[in-house]
Biopython code that builds the backbone (N, CA, C, O; Angstrom):
import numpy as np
from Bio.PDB.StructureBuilder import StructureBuilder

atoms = [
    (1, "UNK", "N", (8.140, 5.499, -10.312)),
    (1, "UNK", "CA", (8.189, 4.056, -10.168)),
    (1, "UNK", "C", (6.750, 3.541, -10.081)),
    (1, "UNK", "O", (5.873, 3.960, -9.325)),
    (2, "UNK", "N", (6.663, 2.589, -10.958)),
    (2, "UNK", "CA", (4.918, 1.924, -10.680)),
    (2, "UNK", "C", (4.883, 1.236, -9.359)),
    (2, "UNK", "O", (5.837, 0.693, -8.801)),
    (3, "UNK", "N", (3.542, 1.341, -8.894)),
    (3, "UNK", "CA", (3.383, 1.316, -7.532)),
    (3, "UNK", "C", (3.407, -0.575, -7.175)),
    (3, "UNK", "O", (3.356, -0.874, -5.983)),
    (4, "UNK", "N", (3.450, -1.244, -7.773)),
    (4, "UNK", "CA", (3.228, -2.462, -7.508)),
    (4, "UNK", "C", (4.529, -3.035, -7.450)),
    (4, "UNK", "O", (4.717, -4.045, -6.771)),
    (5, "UNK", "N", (5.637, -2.381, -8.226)),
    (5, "UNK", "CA", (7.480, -1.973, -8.016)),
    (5, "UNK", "C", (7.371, -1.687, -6.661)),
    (5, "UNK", "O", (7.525, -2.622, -5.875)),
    (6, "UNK", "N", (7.051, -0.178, -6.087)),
    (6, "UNK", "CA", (7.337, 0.111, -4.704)),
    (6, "UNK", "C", (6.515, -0.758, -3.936)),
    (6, "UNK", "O", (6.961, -0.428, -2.837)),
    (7, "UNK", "N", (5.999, -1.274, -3.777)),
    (7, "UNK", "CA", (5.065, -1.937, -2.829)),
    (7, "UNK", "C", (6.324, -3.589, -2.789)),
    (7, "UNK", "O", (6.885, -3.713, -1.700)),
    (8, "UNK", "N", (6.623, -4.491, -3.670)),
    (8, "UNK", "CA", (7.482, -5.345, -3.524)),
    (8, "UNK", "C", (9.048, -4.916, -2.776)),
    (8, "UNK", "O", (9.637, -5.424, -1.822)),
    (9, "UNK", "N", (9.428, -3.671, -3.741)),
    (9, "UNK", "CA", (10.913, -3.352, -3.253)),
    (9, "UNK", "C", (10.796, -3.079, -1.792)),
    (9, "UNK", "O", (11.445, -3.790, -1.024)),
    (10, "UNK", "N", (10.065, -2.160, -1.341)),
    (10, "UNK", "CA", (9.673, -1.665, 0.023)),
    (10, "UNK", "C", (9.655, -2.872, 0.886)),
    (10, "UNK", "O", (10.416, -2.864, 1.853)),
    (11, "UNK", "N", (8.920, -3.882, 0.690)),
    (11, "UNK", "CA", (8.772, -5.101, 1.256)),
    (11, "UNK", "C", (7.576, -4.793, 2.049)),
    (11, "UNK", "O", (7.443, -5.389, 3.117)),
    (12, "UNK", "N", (6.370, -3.645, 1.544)),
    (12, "UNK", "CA", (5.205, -3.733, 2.237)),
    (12, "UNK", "C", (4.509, -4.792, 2.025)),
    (12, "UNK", "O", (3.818, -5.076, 3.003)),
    (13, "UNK", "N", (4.365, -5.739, 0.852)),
    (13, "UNK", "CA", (3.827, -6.624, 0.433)),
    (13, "UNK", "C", (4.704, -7.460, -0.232)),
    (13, "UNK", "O", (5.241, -6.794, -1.117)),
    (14, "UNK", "N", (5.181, -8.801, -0.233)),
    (14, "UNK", "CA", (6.168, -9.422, -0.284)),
    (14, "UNK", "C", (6.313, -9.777, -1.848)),
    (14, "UNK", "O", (7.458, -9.781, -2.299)),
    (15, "UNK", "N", (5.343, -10.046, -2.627)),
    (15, "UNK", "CA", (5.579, -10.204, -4.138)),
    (15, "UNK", "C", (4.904, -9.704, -4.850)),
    (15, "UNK", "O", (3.717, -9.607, -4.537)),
    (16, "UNK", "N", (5.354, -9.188, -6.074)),
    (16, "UNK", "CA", (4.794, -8.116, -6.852)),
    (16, "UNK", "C", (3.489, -8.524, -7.662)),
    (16, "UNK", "O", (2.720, -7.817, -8.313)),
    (17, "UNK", "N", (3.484, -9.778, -7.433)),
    (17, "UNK", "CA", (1.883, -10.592, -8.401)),
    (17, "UNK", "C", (0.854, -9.975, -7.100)),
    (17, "UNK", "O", (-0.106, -9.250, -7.362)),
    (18, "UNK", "N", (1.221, -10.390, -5.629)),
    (18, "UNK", "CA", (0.259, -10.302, -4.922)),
    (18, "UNK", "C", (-0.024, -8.373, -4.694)),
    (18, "UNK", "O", (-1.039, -7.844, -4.240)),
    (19, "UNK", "N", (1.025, -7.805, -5.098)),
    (19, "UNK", "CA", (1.088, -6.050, -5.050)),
    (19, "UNK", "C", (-0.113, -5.677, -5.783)),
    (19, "UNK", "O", (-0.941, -4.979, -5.198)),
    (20, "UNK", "N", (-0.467, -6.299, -7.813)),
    (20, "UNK", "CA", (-0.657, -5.633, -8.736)),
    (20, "UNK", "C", (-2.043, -6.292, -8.561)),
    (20, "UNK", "O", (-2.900, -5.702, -9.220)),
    (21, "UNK", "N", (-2.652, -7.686, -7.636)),
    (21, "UNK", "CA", (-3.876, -8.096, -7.360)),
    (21, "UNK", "C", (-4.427, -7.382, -6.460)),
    (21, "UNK", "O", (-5.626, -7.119, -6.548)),
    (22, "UNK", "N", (-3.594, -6.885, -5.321)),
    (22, "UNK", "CA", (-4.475, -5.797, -4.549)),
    (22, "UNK", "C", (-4.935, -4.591, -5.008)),
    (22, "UNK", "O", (-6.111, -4.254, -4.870)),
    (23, "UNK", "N", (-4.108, -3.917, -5.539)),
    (23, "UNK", "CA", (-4.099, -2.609, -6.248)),
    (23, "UNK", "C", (-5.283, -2.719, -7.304)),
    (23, "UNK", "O", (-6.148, -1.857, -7.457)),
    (24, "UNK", "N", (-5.167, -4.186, -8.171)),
    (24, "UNK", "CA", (-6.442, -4.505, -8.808)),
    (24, "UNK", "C", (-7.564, -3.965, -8.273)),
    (24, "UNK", "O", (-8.106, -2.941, -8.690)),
    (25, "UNK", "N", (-7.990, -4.742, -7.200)),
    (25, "UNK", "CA", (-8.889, -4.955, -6.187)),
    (25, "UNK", "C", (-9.749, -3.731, -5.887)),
    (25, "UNK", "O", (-10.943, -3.769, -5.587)),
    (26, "UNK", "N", (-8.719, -2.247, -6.049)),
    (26, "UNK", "CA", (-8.893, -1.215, -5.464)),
    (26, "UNK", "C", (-8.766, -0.970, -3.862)),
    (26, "UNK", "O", (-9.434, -0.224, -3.145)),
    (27, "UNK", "N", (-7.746, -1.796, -3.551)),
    (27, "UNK", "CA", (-7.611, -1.864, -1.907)),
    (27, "UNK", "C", (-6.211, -0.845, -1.532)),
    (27, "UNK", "O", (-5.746, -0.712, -0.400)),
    (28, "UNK", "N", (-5.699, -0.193, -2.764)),
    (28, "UNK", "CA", (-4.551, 0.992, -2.877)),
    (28, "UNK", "C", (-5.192, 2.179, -3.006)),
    (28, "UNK", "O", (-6.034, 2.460, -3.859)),
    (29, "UNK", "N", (-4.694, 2.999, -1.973)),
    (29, "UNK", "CA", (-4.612, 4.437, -2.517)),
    (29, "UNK", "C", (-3.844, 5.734, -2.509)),
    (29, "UNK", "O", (-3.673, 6.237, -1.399)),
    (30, "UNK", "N", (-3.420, 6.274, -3.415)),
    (30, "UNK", "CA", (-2.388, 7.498, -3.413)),
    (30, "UNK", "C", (-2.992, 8.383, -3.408)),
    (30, "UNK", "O", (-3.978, 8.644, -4.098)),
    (31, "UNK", "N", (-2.302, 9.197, -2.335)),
    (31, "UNK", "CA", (-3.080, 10.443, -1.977)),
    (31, "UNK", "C", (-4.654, 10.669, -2.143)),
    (31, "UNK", "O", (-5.189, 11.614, -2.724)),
    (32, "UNK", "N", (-5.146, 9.823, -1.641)),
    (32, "UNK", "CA", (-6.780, 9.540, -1.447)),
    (32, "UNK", "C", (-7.331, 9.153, -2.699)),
    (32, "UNK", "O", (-8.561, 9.122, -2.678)),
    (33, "UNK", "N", (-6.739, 8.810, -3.923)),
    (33, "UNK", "CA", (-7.756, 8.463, -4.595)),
    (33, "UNK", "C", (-7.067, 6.775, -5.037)),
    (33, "UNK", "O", (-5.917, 6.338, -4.987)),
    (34, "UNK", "N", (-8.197, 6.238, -5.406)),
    (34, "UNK", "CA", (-7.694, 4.735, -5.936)),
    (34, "UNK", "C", (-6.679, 4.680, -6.959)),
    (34, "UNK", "O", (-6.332, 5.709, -7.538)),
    (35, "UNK", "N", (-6.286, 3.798, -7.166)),
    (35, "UNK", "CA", (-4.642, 3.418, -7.620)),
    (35, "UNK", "C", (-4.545, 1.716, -8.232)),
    (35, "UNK", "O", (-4.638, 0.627, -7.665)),
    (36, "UNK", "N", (-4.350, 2.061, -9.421)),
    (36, "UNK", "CA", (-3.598, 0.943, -10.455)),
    (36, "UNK", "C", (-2.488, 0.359, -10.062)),
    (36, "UNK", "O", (-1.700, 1.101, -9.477)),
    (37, "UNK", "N", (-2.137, -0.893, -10.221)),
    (37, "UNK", "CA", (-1.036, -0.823, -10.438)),
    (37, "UNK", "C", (0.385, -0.202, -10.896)),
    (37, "UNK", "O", (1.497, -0.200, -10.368)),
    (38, "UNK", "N", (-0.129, 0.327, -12.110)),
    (38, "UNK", "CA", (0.548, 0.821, -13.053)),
    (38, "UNK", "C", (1.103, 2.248, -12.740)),
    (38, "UNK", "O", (2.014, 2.731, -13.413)),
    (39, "UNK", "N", (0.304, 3.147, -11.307)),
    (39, "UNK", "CA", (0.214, 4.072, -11.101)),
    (39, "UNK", "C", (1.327, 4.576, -10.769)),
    (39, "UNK", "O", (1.964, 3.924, -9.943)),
    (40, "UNK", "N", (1.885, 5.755, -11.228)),
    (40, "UNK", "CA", (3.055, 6.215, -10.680)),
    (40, "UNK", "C", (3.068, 6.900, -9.316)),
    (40, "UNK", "O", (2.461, 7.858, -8.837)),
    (41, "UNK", "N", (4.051, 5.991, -8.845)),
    (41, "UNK", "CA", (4.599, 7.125, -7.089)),
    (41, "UNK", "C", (6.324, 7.692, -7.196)),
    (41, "UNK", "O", (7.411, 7.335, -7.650)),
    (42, "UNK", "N", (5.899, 8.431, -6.694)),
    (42, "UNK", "CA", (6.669, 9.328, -6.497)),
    (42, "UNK", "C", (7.141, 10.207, -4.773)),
    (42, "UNK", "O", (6.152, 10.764, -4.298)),
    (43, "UNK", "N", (7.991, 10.308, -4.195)),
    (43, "UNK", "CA", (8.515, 10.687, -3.126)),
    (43, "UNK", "C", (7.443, 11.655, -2.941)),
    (43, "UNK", "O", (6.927, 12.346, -3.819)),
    (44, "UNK", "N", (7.044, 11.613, -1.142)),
    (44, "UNK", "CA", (6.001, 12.626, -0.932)),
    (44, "UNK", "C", (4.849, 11.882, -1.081)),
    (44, "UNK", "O", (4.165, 12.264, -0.131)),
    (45, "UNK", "N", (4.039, 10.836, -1.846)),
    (45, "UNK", "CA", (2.894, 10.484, -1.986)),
    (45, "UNK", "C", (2.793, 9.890, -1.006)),
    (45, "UNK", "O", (3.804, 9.447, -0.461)),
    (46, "UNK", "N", (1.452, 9.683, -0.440)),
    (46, "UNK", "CA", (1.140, 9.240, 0.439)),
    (46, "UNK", "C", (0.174, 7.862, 0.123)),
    (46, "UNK", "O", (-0.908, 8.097, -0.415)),
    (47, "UNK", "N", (0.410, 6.857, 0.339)),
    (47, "UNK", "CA", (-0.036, 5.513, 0.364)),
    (47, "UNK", "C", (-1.128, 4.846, 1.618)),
    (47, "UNK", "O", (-1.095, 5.153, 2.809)),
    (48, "UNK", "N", (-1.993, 3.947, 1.019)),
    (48, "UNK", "CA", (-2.874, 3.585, 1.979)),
    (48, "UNK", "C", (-3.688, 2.323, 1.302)),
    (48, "UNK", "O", (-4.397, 2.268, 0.297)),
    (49, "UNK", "N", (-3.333, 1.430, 2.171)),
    (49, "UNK", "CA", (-3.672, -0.279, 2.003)),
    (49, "UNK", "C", (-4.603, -0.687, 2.966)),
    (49, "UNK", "O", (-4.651, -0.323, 4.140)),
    (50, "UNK", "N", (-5.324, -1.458, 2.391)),
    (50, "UNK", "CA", (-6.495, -2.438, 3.175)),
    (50, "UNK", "C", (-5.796, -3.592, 3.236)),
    (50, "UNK", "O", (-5.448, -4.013, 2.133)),
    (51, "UNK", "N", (-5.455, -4.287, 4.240)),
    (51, "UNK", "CA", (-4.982, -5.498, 4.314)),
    (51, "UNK", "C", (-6.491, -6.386, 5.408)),
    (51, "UNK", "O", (-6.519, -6.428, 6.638)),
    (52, "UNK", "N", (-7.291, -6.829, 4.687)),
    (52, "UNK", "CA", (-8.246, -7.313, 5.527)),
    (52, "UNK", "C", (-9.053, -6.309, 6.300)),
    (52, "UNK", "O", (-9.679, -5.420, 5.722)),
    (53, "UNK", "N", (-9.036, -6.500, 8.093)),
    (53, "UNK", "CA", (-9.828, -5.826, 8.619)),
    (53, "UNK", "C", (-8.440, -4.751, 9.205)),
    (53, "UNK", "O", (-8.638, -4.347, 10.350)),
    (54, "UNK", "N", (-7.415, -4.378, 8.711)),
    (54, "UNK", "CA", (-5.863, -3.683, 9.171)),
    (54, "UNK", "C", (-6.177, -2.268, 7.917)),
    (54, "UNK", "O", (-6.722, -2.436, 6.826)),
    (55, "UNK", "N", (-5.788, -1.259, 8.327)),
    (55, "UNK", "CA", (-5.546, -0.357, 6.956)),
    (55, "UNK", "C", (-4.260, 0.327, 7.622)),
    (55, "UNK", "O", (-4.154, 0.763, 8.768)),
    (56, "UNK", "N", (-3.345, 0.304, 6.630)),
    (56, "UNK", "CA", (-2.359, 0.900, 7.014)),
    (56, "UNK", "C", (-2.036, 2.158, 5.889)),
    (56, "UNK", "O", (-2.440, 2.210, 4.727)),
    (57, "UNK", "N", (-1.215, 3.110, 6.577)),
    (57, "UNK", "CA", (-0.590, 4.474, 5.777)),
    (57, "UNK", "C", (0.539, 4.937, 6.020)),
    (57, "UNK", "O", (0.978, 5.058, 7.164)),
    (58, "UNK", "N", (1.190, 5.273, 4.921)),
    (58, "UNK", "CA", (2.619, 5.511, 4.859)),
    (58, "UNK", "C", (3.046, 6.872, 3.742)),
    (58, "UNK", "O", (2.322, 7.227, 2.812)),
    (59, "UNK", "N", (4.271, 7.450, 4.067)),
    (59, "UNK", "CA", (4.439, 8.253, 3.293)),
    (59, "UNK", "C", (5.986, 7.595, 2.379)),
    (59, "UNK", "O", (6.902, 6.910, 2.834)),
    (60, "UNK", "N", (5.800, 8.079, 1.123)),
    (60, "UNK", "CA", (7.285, 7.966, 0.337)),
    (60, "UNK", "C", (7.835, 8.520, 0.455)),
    (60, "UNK", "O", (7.667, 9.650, -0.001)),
    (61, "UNK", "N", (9.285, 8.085, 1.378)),
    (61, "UNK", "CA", (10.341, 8.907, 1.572)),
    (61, "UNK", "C", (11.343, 9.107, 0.538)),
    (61, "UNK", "O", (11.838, 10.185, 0.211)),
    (62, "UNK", "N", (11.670, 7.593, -0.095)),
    (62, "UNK", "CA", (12.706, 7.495, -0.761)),
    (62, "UNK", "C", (12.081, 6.559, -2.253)),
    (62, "UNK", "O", (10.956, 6.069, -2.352)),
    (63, "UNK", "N", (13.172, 6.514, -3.278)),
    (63, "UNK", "CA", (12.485, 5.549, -4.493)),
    (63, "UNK", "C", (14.061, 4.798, -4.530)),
    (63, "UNK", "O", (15.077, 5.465, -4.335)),
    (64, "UNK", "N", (14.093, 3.425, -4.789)),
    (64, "UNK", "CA", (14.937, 2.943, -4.983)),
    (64, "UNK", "C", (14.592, 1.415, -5.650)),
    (64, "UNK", "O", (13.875, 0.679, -4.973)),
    (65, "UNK", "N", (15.122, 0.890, -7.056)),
    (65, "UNK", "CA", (15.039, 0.501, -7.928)),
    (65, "UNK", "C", (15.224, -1.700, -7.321)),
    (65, "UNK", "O", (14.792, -2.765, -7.762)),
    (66, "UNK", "N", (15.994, -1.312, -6.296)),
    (66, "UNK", "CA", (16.777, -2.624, -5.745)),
    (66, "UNK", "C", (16.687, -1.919, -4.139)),
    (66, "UNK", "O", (16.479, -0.719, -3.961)),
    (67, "UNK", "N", (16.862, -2.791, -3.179)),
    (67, "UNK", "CA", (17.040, -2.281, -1.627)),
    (67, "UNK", "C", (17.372, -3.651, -1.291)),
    (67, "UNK", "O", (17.026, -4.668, -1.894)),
    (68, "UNK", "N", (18.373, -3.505, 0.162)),
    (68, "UNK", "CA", (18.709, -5.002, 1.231)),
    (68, "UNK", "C", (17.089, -4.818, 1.776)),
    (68, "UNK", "O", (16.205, -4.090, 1.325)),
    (69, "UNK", "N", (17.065, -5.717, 2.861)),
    (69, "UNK", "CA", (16.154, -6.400, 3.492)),
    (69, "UNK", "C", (16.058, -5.345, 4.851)),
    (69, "UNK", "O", (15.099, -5.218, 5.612)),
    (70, "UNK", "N", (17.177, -4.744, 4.886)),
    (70, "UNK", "CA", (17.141, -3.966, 6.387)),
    (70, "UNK", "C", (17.049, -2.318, 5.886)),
    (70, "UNK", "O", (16.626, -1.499, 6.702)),
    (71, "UNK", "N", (17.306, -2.039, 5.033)),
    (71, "UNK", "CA", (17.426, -0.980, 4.000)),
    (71, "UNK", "C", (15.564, -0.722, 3.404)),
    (71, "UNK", "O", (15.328, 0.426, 3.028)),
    (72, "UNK", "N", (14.586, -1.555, 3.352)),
    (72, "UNK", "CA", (13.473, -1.421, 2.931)),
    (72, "UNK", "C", (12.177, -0.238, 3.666)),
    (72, "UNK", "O", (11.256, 0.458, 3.239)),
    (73, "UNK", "N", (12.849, -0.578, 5.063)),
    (73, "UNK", "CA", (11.558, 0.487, 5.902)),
    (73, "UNK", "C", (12.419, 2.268, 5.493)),
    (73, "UNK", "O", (12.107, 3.404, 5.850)),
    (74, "UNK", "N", (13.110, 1.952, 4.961)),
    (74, "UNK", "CA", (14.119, 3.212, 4.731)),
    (74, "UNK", "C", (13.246, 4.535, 3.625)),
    (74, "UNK", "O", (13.207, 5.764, 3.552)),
    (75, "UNK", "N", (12.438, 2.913, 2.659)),
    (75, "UNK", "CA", (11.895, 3.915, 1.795)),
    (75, "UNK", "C", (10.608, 4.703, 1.764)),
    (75, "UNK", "O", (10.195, 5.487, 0.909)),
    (76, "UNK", "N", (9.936, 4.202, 3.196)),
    (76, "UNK", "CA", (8.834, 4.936, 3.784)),
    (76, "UNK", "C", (8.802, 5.212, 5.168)),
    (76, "UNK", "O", (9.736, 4.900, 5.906)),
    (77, "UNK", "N", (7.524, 5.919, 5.659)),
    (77, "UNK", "CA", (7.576, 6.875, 6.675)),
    (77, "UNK", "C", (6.260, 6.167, 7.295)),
    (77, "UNK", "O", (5.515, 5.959, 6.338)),
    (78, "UNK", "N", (5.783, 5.804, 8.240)),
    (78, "UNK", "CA", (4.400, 4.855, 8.774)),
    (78, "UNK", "C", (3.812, 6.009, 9.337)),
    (78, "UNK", "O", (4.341, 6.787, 10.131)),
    (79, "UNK", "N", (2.522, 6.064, 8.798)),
    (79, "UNK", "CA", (1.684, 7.188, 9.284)),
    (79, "UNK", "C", (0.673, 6.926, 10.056)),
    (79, "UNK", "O", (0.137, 7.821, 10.710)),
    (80, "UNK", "N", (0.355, 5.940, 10.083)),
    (80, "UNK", "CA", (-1.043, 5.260, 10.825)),
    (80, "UNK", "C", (-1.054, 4.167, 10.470)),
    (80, "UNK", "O", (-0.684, 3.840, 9.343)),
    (81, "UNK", "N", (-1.410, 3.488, 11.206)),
    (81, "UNK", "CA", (-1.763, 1.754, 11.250)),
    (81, "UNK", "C", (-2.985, 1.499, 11.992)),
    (81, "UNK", "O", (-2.925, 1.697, 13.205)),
    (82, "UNK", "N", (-4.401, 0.982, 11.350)),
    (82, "UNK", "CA", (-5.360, 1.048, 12.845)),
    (82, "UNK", "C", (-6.445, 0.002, 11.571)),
    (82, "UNK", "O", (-6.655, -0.076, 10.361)),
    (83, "UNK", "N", (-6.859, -0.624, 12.858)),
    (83, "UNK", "CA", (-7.766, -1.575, 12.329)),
    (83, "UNK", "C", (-8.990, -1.201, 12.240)),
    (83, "UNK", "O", (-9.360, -0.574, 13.233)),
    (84, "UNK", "N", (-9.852, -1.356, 11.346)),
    (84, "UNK", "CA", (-10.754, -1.195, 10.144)),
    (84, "UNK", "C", (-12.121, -2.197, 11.187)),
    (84, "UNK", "O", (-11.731, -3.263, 11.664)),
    (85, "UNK", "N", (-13.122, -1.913, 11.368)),
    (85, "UNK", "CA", (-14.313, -2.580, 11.576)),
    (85, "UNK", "C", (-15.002, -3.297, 10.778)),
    (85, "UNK", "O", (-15.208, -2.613, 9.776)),
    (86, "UNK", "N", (-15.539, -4.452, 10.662)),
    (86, "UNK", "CA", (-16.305, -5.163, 9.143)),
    (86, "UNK", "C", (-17.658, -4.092, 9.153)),
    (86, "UNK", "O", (-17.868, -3.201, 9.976)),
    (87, "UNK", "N", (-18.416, -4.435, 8.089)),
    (87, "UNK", "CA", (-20.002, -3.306, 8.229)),
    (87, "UNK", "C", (-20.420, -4.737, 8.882)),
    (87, "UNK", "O", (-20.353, -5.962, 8.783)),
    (88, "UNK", "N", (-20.968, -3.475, 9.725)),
    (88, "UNK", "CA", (-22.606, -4.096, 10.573)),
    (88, "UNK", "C", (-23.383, -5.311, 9.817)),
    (88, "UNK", "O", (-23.681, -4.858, 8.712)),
    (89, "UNK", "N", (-23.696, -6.222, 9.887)),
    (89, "UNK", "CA", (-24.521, -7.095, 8.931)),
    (89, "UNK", "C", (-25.940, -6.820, 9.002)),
    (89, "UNK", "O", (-26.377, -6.869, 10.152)),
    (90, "UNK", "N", (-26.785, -6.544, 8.096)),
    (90, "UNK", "CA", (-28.406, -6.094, 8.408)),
    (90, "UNK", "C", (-28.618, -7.548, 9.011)),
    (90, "UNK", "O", (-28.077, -8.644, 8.866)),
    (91, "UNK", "N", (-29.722, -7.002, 9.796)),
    (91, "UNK", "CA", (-30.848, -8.557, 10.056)),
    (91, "UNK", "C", (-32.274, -8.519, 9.224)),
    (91, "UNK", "O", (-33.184, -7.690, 9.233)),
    (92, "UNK", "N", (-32.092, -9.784, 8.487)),
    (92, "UNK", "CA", (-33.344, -9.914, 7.465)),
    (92, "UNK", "C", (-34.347, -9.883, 8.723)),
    (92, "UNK", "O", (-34.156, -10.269, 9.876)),
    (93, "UNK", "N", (-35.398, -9.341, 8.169)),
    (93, "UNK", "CA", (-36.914, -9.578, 8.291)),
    (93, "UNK", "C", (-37.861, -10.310, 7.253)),
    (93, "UNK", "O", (-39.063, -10.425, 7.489)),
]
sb = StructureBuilder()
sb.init_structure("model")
sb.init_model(0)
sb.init_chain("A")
sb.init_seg("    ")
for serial, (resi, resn, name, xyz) in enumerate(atoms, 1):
    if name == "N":
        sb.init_residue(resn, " ", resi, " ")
    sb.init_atom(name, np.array(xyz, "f"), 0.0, 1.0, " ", f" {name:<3s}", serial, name[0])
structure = sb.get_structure()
């Protein structure tokens, strides 16, 4: 399933325009390396999003084409959730 599919169905990210702009972005990654949209996942991969200063990680439990609303956390596994520090800002001289 392309990942910008699981990312809407899942309901990690609520619409699939805003899925395939992050993933753009390079703010996706499967199994540690950066990730397309287009990228295929598959059960077992492991996922990891920058949402701002939040990074969250999850594993694929399940693939499913359609899901209810209560049925969505069904298709992953939450591995870590922990907030991200901005970089240090230099001070000009």
């Amino acid at each position: 399933m392309r990942l910008d599919k699981f990312l809407k169905v899942s309901r990690l990210i609520k619409r699939r325009t805003l899925a395939k702009e992050i993933a753009d972005q390079g703010r996706v990654w499967i199994n540690g390396h950066v990730a397309k949209a287009s990228s295929d996942v598959k059960v077992g991969d492991e996922l990891t999003m920058q949402f701002g200063q939040k990074r969250v990680t999850v594993k694929v439990t399940d693939l499913k084409e359609t899901t209810k609303k209560e049925e969505a956390t069904g298709l992953y596994e939450l591995i870590r959730e922990e907030r991200t520090t901005p970089a240090p800002e230099q001070d000009d001289v």
